[in-house]
Structure formats: structure tokens, C-alpha cells
Backbone as a printed PyTorch tensor [residue, N CA C, xyz], in Angstrom:
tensor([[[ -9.7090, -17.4590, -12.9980],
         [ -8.6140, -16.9700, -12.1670],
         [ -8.4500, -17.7990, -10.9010]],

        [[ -9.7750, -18.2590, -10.0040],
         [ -9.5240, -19.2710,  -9.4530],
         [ -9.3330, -20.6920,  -9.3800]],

        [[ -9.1720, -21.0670, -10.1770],
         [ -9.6030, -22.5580, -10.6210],
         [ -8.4010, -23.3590, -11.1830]],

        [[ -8.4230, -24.5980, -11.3150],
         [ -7.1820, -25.1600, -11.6520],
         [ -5.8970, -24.8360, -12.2940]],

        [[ -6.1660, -23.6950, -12.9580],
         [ -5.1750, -23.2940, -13.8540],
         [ -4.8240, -21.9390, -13.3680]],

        [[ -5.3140, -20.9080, -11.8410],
         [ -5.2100, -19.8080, -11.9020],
         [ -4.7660, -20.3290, -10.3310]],

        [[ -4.9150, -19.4760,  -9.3890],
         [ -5.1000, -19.5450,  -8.2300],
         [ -4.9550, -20.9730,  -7.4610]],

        [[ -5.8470, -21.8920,  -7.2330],
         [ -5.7310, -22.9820,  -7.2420],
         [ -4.1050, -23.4050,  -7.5180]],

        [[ -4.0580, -23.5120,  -8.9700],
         [ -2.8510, -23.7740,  -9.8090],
         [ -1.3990, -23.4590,  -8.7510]],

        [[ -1.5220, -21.6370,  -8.3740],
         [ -0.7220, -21.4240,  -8.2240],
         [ -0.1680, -21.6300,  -6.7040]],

        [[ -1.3980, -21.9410,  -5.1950],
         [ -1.2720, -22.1700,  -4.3740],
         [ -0.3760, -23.8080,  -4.1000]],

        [[ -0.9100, -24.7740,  -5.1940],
         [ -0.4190, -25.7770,  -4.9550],
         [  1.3260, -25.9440,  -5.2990]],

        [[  1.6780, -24.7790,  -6.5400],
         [  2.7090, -25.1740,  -6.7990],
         [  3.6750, -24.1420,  -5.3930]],

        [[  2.8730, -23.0320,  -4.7200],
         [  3.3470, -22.7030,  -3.7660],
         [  3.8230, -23.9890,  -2.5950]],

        [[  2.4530, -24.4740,  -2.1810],
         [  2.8790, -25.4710,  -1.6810],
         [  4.0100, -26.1730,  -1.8800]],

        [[  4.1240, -26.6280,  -3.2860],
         [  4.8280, -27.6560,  -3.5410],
         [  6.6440, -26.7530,  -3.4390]],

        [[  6.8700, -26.1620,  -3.4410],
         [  8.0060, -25.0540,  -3.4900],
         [  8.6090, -25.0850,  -1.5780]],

        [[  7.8690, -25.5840,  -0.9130],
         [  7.9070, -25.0800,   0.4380],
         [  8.9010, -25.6850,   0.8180]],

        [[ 10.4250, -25.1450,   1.2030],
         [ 11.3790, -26.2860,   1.7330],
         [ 12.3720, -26.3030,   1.1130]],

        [[ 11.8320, -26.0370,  -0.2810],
         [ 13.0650, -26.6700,  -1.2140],
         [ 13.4050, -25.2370,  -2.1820]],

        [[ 14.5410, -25.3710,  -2.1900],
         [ 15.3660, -24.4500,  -3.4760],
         [ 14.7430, -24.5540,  -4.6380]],

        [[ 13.9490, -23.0570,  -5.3200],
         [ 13.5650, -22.7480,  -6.6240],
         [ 14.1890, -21.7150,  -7.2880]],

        [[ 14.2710, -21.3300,  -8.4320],
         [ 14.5720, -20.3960,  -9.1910],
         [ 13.7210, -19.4150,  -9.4150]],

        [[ 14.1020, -18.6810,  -9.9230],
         [ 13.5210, -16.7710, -10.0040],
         [ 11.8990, -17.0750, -11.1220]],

        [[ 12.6410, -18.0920, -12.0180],
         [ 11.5840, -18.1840, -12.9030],
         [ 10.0270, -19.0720, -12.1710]],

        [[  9.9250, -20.1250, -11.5200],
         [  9.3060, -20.9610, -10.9530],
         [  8.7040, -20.0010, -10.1270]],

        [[  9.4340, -19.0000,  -9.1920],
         [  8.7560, -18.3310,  -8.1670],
         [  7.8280, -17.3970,  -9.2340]],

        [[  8.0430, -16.7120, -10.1430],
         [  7.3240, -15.8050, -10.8800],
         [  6.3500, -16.6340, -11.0120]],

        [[  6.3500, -17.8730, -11.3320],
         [  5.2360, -18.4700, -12.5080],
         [  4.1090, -19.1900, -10.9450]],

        [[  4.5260, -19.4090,  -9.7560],
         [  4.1540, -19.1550,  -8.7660],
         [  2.8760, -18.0530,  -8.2730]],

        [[  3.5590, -16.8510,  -8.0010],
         [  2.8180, -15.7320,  -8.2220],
         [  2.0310, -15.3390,  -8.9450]],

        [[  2.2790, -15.2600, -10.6010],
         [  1.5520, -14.9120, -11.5270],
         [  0.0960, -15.5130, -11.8070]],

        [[  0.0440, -17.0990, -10.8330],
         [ -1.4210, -17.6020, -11.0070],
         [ -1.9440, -17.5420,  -9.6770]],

        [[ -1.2140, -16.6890,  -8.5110],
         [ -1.5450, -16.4220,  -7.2670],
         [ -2.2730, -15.4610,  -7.5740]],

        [[ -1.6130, -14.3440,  -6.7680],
         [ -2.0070, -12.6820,  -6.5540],
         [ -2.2100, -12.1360,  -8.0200]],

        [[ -1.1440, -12.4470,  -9.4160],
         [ -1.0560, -12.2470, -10.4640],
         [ -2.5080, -12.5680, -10.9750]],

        [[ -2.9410, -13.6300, -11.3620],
         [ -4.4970, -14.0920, -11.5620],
         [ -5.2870, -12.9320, -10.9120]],

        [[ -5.6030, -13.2190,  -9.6240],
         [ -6.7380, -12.1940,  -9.0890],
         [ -6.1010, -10.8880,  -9.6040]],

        [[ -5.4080, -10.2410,  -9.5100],
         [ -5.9540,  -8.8660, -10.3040],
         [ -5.7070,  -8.6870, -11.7890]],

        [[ -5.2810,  -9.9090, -12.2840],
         [ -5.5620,  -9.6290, -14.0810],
         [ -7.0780, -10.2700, -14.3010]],

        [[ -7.9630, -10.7360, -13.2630],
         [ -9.2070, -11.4930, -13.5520],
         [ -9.5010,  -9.7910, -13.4810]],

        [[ -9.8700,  -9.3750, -12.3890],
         [ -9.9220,  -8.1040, -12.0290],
         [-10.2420,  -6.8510, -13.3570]],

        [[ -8.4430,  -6.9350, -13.2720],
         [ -8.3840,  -5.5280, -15.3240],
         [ -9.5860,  -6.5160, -15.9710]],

        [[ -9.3550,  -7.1290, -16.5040],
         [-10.0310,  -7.7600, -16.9730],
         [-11.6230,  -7.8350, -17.5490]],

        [[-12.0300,  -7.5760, -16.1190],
         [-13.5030,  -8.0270, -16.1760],
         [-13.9450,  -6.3820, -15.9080]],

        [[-13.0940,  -5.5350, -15.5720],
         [-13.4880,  -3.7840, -15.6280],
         [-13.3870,  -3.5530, -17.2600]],

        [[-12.3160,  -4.0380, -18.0110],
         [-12.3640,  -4.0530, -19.2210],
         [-13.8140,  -4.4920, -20.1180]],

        [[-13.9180,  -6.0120, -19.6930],
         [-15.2620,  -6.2890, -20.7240],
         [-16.3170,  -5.9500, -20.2670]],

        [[-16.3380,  -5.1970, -19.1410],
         [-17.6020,  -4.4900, -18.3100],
         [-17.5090,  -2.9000, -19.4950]],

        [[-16.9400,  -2.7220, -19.9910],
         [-16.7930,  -1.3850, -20.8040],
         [-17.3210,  -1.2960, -22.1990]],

        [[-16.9680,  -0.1990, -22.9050],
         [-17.0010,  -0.2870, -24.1860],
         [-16.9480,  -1.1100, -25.1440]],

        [[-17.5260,  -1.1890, -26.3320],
         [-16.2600,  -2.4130, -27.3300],
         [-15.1110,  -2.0020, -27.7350]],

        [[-15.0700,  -0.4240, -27.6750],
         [-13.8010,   0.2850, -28.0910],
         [-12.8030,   0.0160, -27.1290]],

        [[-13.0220,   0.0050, -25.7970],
         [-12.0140,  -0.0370, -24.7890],
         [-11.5320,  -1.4600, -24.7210]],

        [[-11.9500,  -2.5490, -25.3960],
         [-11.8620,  -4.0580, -25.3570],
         [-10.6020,  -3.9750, -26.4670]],

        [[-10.3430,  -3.2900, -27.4060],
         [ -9.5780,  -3.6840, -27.9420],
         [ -8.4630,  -3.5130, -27.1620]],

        [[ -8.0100,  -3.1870, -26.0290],
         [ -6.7590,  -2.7980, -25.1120],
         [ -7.0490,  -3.6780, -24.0130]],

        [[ -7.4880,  -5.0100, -24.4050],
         [ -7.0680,  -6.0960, -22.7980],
         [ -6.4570,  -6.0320, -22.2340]],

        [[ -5.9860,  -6.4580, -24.0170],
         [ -4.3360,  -7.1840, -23.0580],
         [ -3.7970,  -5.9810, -22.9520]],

        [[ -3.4710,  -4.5630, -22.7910],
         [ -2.4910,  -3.8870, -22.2280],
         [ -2.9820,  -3.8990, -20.8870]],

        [[ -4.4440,  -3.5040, -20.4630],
         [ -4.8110,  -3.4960, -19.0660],
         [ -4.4210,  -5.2460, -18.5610]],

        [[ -4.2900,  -5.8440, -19.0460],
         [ -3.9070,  -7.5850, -18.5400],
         [ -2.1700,  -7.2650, -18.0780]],

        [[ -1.9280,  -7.0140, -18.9780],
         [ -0.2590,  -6.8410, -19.0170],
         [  0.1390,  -6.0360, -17.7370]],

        [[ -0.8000,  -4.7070, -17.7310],
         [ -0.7280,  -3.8730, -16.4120],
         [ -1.1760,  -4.7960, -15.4390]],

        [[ -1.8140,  -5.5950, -15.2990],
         [ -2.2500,  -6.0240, -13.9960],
         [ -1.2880,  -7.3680, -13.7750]],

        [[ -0.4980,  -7.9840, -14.6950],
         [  0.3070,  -9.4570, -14.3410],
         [  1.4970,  -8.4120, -13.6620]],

        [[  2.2790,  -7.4560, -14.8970],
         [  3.2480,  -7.0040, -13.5940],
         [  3.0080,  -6.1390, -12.6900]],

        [[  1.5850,  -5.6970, -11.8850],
         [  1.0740,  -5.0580, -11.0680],
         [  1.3180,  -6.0560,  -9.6060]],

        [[  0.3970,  -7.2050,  -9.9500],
         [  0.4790,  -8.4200,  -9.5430],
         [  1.9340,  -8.9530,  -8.5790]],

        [[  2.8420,  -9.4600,  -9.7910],
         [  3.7230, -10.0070,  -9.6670],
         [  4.8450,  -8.8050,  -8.6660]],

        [[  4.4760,  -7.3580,  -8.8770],
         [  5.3540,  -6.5990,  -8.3610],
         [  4.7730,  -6.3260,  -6.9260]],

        [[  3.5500,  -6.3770,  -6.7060],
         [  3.0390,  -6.7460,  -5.4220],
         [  3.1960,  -8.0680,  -4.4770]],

        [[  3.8290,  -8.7080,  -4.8080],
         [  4.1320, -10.2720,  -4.3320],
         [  5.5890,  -9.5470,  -3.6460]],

        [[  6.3920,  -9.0030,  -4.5670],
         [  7.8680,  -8.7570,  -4.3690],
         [  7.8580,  -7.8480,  -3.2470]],

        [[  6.8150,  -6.8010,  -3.1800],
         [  7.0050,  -5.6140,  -2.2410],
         [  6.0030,  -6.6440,  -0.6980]],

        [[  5.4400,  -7.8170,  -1.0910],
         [  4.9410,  -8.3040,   0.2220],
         [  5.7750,  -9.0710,   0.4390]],

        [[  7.0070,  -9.8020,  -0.3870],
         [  8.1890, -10.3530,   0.2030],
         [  8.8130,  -9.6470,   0.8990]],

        [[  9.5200,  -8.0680,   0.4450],
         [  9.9970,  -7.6290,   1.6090],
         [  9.3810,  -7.2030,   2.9030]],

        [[  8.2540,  -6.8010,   2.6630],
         [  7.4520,  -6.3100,   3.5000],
         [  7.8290,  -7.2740,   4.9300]],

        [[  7.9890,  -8.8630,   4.3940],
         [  8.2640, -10.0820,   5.5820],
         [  9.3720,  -9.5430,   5.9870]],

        [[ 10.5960,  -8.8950,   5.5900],
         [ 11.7180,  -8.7500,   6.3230],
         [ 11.5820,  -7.5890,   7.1650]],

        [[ 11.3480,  -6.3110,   6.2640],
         [ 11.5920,  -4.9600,   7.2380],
         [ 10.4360,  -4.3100,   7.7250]],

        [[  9.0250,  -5.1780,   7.5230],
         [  7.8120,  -4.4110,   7.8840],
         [  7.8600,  -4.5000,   9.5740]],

        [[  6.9480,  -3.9700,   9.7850],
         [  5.8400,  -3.7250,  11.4750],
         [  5.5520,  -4.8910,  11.7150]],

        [[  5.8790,  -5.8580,  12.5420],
         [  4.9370,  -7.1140,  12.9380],
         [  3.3660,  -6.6560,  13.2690]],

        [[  3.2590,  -5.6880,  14.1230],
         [  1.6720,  -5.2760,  14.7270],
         [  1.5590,  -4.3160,  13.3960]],

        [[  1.9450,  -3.7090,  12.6890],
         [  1.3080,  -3.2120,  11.8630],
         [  0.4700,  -4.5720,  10.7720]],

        [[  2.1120,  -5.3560,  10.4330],
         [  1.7150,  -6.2980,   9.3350],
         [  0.3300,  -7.5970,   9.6410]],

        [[  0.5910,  -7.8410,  10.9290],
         [ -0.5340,  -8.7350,  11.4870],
         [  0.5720, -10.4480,  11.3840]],

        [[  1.0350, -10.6610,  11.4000],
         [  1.8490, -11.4220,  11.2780],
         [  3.3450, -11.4310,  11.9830]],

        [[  4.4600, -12.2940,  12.3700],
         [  5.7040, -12.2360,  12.5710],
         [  6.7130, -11.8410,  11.6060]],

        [[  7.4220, -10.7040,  11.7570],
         [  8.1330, -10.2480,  10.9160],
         [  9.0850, -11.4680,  10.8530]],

        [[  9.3330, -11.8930,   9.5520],
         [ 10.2290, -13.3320,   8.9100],
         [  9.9410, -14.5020,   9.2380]],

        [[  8.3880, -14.3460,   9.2260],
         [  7.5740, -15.3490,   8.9970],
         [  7.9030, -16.2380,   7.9060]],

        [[  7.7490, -15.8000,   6.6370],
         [  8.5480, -16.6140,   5.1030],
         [  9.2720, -17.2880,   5.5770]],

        [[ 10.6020, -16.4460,   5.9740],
         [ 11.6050, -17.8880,   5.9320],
         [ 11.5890, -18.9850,   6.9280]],

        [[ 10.7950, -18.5650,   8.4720],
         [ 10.6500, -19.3640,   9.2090],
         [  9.9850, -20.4590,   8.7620]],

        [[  9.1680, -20.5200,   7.8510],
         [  8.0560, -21.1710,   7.4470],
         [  8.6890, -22.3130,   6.1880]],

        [[ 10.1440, -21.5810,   5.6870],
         [ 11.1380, -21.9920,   4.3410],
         [ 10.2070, -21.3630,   3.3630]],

        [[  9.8390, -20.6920,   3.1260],
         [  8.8600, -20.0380,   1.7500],
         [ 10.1120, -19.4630,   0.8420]],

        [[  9.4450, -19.7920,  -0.0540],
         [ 10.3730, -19.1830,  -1.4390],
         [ 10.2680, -17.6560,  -1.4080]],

        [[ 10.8720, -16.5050,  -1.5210],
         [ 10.7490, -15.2810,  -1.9670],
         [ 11.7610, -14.6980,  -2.1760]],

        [[ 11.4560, -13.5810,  -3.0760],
         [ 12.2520, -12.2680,  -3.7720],
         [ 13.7580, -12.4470,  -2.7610]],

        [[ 13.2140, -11.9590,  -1.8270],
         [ 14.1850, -11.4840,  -0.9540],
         [ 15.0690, -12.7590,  -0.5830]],

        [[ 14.5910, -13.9100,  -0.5530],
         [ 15.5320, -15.1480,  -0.8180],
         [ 16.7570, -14.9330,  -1.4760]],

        [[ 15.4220, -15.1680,  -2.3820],
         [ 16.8420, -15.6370,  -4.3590],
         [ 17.3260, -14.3390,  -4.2600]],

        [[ 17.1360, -13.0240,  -3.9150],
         [ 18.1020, -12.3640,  -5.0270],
         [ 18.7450, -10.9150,  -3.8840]],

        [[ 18.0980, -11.3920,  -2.4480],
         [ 18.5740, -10.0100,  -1.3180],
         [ 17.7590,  -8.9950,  -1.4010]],

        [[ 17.9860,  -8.7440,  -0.0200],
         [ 17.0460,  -7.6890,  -0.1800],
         [ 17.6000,  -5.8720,  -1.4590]],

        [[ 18.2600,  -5.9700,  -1.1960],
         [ 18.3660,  -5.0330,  -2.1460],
         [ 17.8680,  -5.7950,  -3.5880]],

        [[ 18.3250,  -6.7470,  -4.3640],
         [ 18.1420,  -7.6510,  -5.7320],
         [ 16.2230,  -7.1450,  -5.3480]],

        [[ 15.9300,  -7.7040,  -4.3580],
         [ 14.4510,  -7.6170,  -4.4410],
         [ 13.7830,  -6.0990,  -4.5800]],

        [[ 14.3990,  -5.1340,  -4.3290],
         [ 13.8920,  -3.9430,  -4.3250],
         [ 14.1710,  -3.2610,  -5.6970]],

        [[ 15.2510,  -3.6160,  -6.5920],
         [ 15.6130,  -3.4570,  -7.7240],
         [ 14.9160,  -3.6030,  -8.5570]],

        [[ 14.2810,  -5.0250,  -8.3680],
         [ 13.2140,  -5.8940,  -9.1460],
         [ 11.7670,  -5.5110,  -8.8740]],

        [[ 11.7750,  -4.9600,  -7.4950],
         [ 10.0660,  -4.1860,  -7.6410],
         [ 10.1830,  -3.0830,  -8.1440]],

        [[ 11.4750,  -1.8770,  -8.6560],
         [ 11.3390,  -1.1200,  -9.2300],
         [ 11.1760,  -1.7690, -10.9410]],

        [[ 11.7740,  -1.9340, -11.1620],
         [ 11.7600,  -2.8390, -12.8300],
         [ 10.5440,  -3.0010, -13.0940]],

        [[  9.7010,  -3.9830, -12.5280],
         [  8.0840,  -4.7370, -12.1170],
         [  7.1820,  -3.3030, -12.3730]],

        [[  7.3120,  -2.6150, -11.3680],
         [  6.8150,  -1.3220, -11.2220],
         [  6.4650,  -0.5580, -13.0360]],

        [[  7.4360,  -0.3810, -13.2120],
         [  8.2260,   0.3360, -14.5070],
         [  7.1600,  -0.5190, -15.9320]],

        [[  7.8930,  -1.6050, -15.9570],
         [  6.6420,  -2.7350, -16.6770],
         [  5.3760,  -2.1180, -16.8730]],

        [[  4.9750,  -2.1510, -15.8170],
         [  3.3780,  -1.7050, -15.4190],
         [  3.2040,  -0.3400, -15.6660]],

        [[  3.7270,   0.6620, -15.7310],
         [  3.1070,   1.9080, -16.1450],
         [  3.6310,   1.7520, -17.2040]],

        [[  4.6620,   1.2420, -18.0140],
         [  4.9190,   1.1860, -19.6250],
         [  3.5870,   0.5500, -20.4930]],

        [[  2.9250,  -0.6950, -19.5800],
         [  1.6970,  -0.7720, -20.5520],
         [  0.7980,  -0.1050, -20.4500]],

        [[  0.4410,   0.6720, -19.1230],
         [ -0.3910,   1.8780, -19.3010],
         [ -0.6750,   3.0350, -20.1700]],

        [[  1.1360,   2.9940, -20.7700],
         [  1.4360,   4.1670, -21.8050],
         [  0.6490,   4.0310, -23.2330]],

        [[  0.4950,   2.1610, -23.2170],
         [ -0.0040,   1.8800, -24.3320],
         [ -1.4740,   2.3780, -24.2090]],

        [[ -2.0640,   2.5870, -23.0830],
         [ -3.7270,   3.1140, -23.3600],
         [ -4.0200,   4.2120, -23.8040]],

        [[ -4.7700,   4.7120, -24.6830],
         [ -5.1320,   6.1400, -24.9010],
         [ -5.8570,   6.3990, -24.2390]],

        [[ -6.4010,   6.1070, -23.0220],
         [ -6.9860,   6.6230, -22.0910],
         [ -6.8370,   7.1680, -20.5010]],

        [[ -7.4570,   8.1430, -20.2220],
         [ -6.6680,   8.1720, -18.8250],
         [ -6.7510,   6.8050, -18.1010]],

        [[ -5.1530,   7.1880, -17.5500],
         [ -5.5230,   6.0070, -16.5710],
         [ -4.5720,   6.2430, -15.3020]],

        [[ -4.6490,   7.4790, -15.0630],
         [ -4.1290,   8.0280, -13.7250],
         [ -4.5180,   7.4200, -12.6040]],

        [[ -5.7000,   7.0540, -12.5630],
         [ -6.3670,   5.9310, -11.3260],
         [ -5.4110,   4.9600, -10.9920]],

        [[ -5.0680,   3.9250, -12.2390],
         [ -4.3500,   2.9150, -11.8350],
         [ -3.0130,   3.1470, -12.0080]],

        [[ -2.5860,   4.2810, -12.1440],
         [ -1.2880,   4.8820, -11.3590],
         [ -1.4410,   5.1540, -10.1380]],

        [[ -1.6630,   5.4300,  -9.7930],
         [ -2.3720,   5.7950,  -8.2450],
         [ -2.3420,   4.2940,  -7.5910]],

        [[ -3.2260,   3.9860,  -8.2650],
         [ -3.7400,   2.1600,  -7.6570],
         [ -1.9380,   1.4460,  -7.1860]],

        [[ -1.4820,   1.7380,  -8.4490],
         [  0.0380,   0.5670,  -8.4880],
         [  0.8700,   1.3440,  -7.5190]],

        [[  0.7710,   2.6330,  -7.4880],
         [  1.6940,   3.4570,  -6.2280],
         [  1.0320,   3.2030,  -4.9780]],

        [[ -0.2940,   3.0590,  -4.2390],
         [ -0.6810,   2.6360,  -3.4750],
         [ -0.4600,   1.4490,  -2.8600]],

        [[ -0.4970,   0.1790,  -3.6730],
         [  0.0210,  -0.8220,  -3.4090],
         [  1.4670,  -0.8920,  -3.0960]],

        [[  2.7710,  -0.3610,  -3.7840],
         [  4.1850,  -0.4030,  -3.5040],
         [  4.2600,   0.3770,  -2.5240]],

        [[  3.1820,   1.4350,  -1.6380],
         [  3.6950,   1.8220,  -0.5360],
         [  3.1380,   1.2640,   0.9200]],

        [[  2.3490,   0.5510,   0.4040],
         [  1.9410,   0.1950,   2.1650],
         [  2.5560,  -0.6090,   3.0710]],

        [[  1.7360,  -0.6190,   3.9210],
         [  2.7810,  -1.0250,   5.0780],
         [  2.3030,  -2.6320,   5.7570]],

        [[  1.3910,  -3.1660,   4.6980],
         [  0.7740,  -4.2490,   5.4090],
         [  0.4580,  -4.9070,   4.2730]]])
């Protein structure tokens, strides 16, 4: 998840994005080896820490955690426009001062809030696929879309 192809991967192509006009798809694929990586390493490794029975459902807990991930990127894009500066720890519209690619760029802030509901939605649909409780990481994914930092 960290390493050339995860994290790593995805900081540089952040980098490389800085300045310049990208598309919806590039920014996803961005994210997904950012923040996306660390918490599908995450499902992941709670998964093969388990059962062998519970292994056969990775990839749904993977699936839950890429658009967990990716929908947490979107709600910390807006977060840059309408959050708390002293709450957030940072300058509110920091991103764009900086030219950073985000949600709230390409698609407005409303487009971006649309799309963390969608994202959202994703993510408890593969949950549906578990036969197991998994009210926790309902909880978990509502926790994350509400904070304030």
C-alpha cells in the first residue's frame, strides 16, 4: 500500500497533477493509491487477520474500503472550501491556493457533494454483500463523512 505502486505511486502522480488541468478520472486514480491504498491495506489485513471463512469476502471488504477511501478524499476536498480554518488546522482554500486538483474543482461544490453521496452509497452496497455484521464499519464510513477536520 505504500510503495511504488500504492501510496508512493499515488503522491507522485499528485505531485505531478499540481498546476495543471486533470480529469475526474486521473484525480480518482490519484486518490485511490493515496488515502484509497491505506485503508484498503487496512480491510484488508483485518480480513486475513480472521477466519478462512471470512477471507472468502476480501474483496467486498476491499471494495468497501476503495470507495470508503476515495469518498473520504471528496468530503476532505470540500472540507478545503467550507470547513473551520482553526478547527481544520490549515487555511481554509488552501487546495486551490496551492492549484491542487479536487472534487470541488472539476465538478462544484454541489457536483462534489453529489458524488460523496454516490461514493458513500458504493460503500455500504458492498457491505450488503457481507453476511456478517458489519454495523461497525457503518458507523466507521458515517464517522468519517461527518467530521469536521
Amino acid at each position: 500500500a505504500s510503495g511504488a505502486k500504492g501510496m508512493c505511486f499515488g503522491q507522485a502522480l499528485d505531485l505531478d497533477a499540481t498546476g495543471r488541468a486533470i480529469d475526474e478520472l486521473e484525480l480518482e486514480k490519484i486518490h485511490r493509491h493515496k488515502t484509497g491504498a491505506l485503508i484498503r491495506a487496512s480491510a484488508a489485513l483485518g480480513v486475513l487477520a480472521g477466519n478462512d471463512e471470512s477471507q472468502q469476502y476480501l474483496d467486498h471488504f476491499c471494495d468497501f474500503a476503495s470507495w470508503i477511501g476515495l469518498a473520504y478524499q471528496v468530503y476532505d476536498d470540500i472540507l478545503d472550501v467550507v470547513g473551520n480554518t482553526e478547527v481544520m488546522g490549515k487555511p481554509q482554500g488552501s487546495d486551490e491556493a496551492h492549484h491542487k486538483a479536487t472534487y470541488v474543482a472539476l465538478l462544484g461544490l454541489d457536483g462534489a457533494s453529489e458524488k460523496l453521496l454516490s461514493l458513500h452509497q458504493q460503500a455500504l452496497l458492498s457491505l450488503n454483500k457481507i453476511p456478517y455484521n458489519t454495523q461497525k464499519l457503518e458507523t466507521f464510513s458515517e464517522i468519517l463523512l461527518k467530521r469536521d477536520h
